[in-house]
N, C-alpha and C positions, 0 to 999 in steps of 0.2 A: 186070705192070701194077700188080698192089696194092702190091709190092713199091716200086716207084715209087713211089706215091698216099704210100704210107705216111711217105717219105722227104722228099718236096714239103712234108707237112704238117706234120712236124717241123721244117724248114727255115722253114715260114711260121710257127709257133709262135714258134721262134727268133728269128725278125727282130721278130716281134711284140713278144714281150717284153723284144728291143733296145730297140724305137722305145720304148715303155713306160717303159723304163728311162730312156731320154734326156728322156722327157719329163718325165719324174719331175726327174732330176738339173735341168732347166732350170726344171722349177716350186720347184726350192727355192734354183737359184740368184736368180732371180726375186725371191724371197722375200727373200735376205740381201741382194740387192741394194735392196730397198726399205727397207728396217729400215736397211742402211747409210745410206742417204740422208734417211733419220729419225733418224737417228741425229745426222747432219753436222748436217742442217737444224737440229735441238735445239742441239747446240754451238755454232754460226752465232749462235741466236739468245740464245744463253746469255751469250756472249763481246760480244753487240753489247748485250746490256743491261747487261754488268759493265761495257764500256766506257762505257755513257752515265752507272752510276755513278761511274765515274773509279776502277775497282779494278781495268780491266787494260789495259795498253797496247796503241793502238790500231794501231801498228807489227807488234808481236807477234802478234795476228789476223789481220795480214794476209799475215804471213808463212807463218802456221801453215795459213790456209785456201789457199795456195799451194802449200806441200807437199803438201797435200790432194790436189790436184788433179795437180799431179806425179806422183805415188806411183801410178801405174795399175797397173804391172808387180808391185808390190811385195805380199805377202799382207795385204787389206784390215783383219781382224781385231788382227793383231796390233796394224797401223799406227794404229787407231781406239782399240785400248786404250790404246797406250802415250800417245796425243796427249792421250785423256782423260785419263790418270794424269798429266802432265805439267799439266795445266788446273786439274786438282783440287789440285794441290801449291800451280802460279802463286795460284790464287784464294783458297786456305789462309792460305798469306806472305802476300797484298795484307789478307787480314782480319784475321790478326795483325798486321798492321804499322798495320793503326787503330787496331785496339784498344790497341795499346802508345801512340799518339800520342795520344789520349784518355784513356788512363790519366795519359803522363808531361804533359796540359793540367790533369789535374783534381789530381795532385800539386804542381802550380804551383799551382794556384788556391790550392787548401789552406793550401800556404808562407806564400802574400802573405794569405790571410786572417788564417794565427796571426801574422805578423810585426807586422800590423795589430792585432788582439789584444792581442799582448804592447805595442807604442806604448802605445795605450788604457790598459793596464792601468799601467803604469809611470805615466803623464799624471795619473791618480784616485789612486795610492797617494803621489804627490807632494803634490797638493792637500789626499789627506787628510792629510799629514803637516801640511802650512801649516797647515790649517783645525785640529786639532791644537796646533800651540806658538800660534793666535792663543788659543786657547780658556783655556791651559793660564795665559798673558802677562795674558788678562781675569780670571781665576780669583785671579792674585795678588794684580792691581793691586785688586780686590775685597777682599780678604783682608787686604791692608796699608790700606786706607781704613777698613776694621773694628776695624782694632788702633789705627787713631788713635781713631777715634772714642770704642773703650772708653775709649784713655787720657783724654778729653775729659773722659767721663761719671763716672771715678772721680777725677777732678782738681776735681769739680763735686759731686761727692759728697761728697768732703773739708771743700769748701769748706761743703754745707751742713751737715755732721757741727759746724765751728766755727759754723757762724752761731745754727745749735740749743744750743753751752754758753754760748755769749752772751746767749743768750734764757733759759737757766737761771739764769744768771749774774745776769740784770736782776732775774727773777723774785726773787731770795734777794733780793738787792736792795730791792726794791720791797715784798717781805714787811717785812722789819726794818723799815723807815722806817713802814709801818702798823702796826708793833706801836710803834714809838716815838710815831705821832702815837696811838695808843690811849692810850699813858701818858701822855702829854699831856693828852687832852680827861680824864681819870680824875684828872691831878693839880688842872685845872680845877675839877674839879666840887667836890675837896675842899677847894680855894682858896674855892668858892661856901659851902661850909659855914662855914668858918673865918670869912668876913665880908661877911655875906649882905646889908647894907647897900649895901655900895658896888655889887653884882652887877646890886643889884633895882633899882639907877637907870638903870645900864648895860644889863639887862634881857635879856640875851641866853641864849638858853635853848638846851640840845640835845638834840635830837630823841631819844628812846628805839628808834626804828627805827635810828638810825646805829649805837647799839653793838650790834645783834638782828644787823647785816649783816653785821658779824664773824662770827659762826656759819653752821651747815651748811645753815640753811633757807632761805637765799637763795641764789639764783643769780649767776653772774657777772657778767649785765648786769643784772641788778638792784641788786647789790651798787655795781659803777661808781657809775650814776644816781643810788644816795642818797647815796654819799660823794659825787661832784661836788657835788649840791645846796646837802650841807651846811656843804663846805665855802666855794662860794660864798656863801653866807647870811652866814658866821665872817669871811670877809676885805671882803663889805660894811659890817659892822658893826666892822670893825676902828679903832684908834686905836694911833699913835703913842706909845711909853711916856714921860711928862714926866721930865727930871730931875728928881730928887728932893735935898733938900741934907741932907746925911748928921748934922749935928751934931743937929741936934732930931728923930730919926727914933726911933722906938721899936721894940721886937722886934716888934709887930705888923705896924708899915708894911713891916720887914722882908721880914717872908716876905710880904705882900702883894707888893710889887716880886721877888719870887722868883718869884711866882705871874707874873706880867705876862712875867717873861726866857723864864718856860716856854711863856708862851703866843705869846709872839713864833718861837718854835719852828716853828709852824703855818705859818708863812708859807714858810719852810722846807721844809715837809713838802710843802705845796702844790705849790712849784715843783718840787719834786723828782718830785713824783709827775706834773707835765703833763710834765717833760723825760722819763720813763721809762714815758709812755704815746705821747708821738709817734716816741719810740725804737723801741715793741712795733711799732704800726702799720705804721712803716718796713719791722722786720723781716719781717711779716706779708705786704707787699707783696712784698718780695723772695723769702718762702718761696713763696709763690703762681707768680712768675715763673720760681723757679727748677723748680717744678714743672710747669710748662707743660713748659718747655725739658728735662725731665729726657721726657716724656711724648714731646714731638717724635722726642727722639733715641732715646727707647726705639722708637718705631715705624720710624725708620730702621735701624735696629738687626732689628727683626724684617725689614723687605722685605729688608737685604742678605743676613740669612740664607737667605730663601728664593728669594734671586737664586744664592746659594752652592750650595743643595741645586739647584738646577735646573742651575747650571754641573756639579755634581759628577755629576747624574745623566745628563748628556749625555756627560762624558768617561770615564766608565765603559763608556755604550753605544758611543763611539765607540773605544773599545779592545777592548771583545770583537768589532767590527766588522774592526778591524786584527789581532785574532788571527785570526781567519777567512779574512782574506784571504791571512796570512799561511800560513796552515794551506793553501790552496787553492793559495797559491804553489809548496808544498812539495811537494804531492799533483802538480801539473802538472810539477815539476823532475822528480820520479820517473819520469813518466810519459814525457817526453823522453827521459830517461837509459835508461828497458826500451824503447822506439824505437830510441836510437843503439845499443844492445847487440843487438838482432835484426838493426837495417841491417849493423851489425857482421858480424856472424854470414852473414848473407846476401852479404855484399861478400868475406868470404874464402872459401864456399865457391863463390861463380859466379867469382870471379880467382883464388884459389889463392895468393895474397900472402900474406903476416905483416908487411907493414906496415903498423903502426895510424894510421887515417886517425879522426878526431874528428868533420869536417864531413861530416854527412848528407848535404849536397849533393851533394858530389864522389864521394860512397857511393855514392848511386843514379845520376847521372851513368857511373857505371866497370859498375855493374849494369846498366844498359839496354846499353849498351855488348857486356859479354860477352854479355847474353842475345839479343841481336843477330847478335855472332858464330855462337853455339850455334844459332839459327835459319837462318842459313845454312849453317852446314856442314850440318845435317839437309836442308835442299833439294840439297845437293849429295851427302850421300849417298843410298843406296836405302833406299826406306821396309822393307823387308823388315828390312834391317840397322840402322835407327833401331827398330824395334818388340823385333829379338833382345837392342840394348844396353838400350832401356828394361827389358826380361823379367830383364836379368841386375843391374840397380840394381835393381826389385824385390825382388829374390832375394836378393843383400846384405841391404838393408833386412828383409826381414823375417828371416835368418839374424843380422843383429845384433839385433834386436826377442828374436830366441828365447836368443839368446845372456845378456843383460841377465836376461831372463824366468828364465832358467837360475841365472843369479847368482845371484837375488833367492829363489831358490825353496831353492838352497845353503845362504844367509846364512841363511833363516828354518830351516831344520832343524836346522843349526849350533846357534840359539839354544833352538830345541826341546830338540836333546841336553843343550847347559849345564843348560838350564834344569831335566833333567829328572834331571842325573847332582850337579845341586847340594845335594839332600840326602844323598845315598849318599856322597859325598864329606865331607860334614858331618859324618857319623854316624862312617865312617874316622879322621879328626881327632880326633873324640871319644877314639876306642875308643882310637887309636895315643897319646892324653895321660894317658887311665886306665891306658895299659900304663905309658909313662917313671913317670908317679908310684909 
C-alpha cells in the first residue's frame, strides 16, 4: 500500500509540474503574443503616420499589414523582424530621397540667385564704365575750355605788356616836350631881361610856383593843376606875332622877334601836352578794363581748377572703386574655378568617367544621378553586406591615409640624413682637395 501511495504521489507530482509547465509555456506565449500585437499595432501606426506624411506608400501598407495577417503558420518573430527591417530601410530611402530633393531645391535656388548676381553685377560694372568715359569726356572738355581761356589771358596779357610801352612811350614823350616848354618859359624870361620895356606893357608875369613844380616837392596832381593853370593864364594873354618888315629892323628887334618864334612854341607845347593827356586817360581807362577782365578770367580760372581737382578726385575714387570690384571679380572667378575643380573631382569619382565635362550643371545632374543609383543598389542589397563594404572603404582609406603618412615620414628622414651627412661629406671634399693639391 505505501508502496502504491508512494507511486500515485509521484505520478501526481509529475502531472503537477506538467500542468505547471504548460502554464508557464502559455503564460509566456500569452506574453509574445501581446508584445507581437504591440508590436504590429506600433508599426500600423508608424506606417499610417509616414503615410499621412506622404513618406510611405499607402499601397505598400496595405500590402504589408496583409501579409501580416496571412503569415499565421509562419514563425512570428522572424516575420516581425524581417518586415520591421524592410520598414526601416523603405522609411530610410523615402528620408533620403527628401533630403536629396531639398538639397537638389536649394541648389537651384542658389544657381538662379548667383545667375541673378552675376546679371546685377555685369549691369553696375557697365554703368560704372559709362559713368566713367562720361566723367573722363567732362574732365576734357574742362581742360581744353582752360587751354583756351589761358590762351585768351596770355593774348590779353601781351596786349597789355604793348599798351604799358606805349604809356612809357608817351611818358618820354611828354617829358621832353616839358623840358622844352622849361626852355621855353627860361628863354622868356631872358627875352624879359633883354627888353624889359616892351614886357612891362604886355605885363605878363610867371608865376615862381610853375618852375618849384618841375622839382621833387610837388606831387603829381599838384604839379598837373599849376601847369594847366599857367598855362591857361599864357594862352589868355596870348597875341598873334605882327609882321615885322625886315629893312629897318635892328639886332635888337631881332632877337626880340626870336623871342616871340620862341614863345609861339608854347602854344605848341600846350596842345601837345592836352593830346598826350587825353591819350594817358584813354590808356588809364582801358588799363582799368583790362584789369577787371584779366580779374574776371582769373576767377574763372580758379573755379575751373577746382571744378578739375574735384573732377580728378572723383575719377581717382572711382578707379580704386573699379579695382576693387575688379579684384572681387577675380577673387569670385577663383572661387568658381575651386567649385568646378571639387564638382570635378566628385563627378569622376561617383561616375568613374575621364571625360571632362566644364558645366557644373550637367556635373551635379550625373552626381544625383549615380548617387541615386548607389542608394538603390544599397536598398537592394543586405545591410549586413553594405555595413562589410562601407568597413572595407574605411580600411583603404585609412591604409592609404597611413601609406601617405609613411611617405611623408620617409621623405622627412631622408632630409634629416642629407641634412645631417652634409657636413661629413663637406669635410671629405675638403680633405680629398688637400690630398689632389
Amino acid at each position: 500500500m505505501s508502496a502504491n501511495l508512494t507511486k500515485t504521489q509521484v505520478r501526481a507530482r509529475k502531472s503537477l509540474d506538467a500542468t505547471t509547465d504548460r502554464m508557464d509555456t502559455c503564460l509566456v506565449t500569452i506574453r509574445g503574443l501581446r508584445d507581437l500585437a504591440q508590436k504590429e499595432a506600433s508599426l500600423v501606426q508608424n506606417a499610417l503616420r509616414d503615410m499621412e506624411n506622404n513618406l510611405i506608400d499607402p499601397v505598400y501598407t496595405l500590402e504589408l499589414t496583409k501579409s501580416i495577417h496571412r503569415s499565421g503558420s509562419r514563425n512570428i518573430d522572424d516575420y516581425v523582424k524581417r518586415n520591421t527591417e524592410i520598414l526601416l530601410n523603405e522609411h530610410a530611402t523615402v528620408v533620403r530621397q527628401n533630403v536629396i530633393r531639398k538639397m537638389k531645391n536649394q541648389i537651384q535656388e542658389m544657381n538662379e540667385e548667383m545667375s541673378e548676381e552675376a546679371k546685377k553685377l555685369g549691369d553696375d560694372i557697365s554703368n560704372f564704365f559709362d559713368f566713367i568715359q562720361n566723367s573722363y569726356s567732362l574732365a576734357s572738355n574742362s581742360f581744353k575750355k582752360v587751354t583756351d581761356i589761358a590762351k585768351r589771358n596770355y593774348d590779353k596779357v601781351e596786349l597789355v605788356m604793348v599798351s604799358e610801352n606805349k604809356l612809357f612811350t608817351l611818358k618820354t614823350e611828354l617829358q621832353e616836350l616839358e623840358q622844352q616848354m622849361l626852355e621855353c618859359l627860361m628863354c622868356s624870361e631872358f627875352l624879359k631881361t633883354l627888353s624889359p620895356e616892351r614886357y612891362e606893357k604886355e605885363a605878363f608875369h610867371i608865376r615862381k610856383e610853375f618852375l618849384r613844380s618841375f622839382g621833387p616837392t610837388y606831387s603829381d596832381e599838384q604839379r598837373e593843376s599849376l601847369q594847366k593853370e599857367v598855362l591857361e593864364e599864357l594862352l589868355a594873354k596870348w597875341k598873334l606875332a605882327s609882321p615885322v618888315d625886315v629893312s629897318g629892323v635892328s639886332s635888337a628887334e631881332v632877337t626880340k622877334l626870336i623871342g616871340r618864334l620862341k614863345e609861339s612854341n608854347l602854344s605848341l607845347v600846350h596842345f601837345s601836352r592836352g593830346t598826350s593827356a587825353f591819350e594817358t586817360t584813354e590808356l588809364a581807362a582801358l588799363k582799368e578794363q583790362m584789369n577787371d577782365e584779366l580779374t574776371a578770367w582769373d576767377e574763372k580760372i580758379a573755379n575751373a581748377e577746382t571744378e578739375l581737382e574735384l573732377i580728378q578726385k572723383m575719377h581717382d575714387k572711382l578707379k580704386r572703386q573699379t579695382w576693387d570690384l575688379e579684384a572681387e571679380s577675380a577673387r569670385n572667378k577663383e572661387l568658381r574655378e575651386t567649385e568646378v575643380r571639387k564638382m570635378a573631382e566628385i563627378y569622376k569619382l561617383c561616375t568613374g568617367s575621364e571625360v571632362h565635362v566644364t558645366d557644373p550643371v550637367l556635373m551635379r545632374v550625373a552626381v544625383d544621378h549615380s548617387m541615386q543609383g548607389i542608394l538603390i543598389e544599397m536598398n537592394t542589397q543586405p545591410r549586413k553586406k553594405v555595413k562589410e563594404l562601407l568597413k572595407i572603404l574605411e580600411a583603404e582609406k585609412k591604409l592609404s591615409e597611413r601609406k601617405a603618412e609613411e611617405a611623408m615620414r620617409a621623405q622627412r628622414a631622408t632630409e634629416r640624413l642629407r641634412k645631417a651627412l652634409t657636413p661629413a661629406i663637406g669635410k671629405e671634399r675638403k680633405q680629398a682637395k688637400k690630398k689632389s693639391k
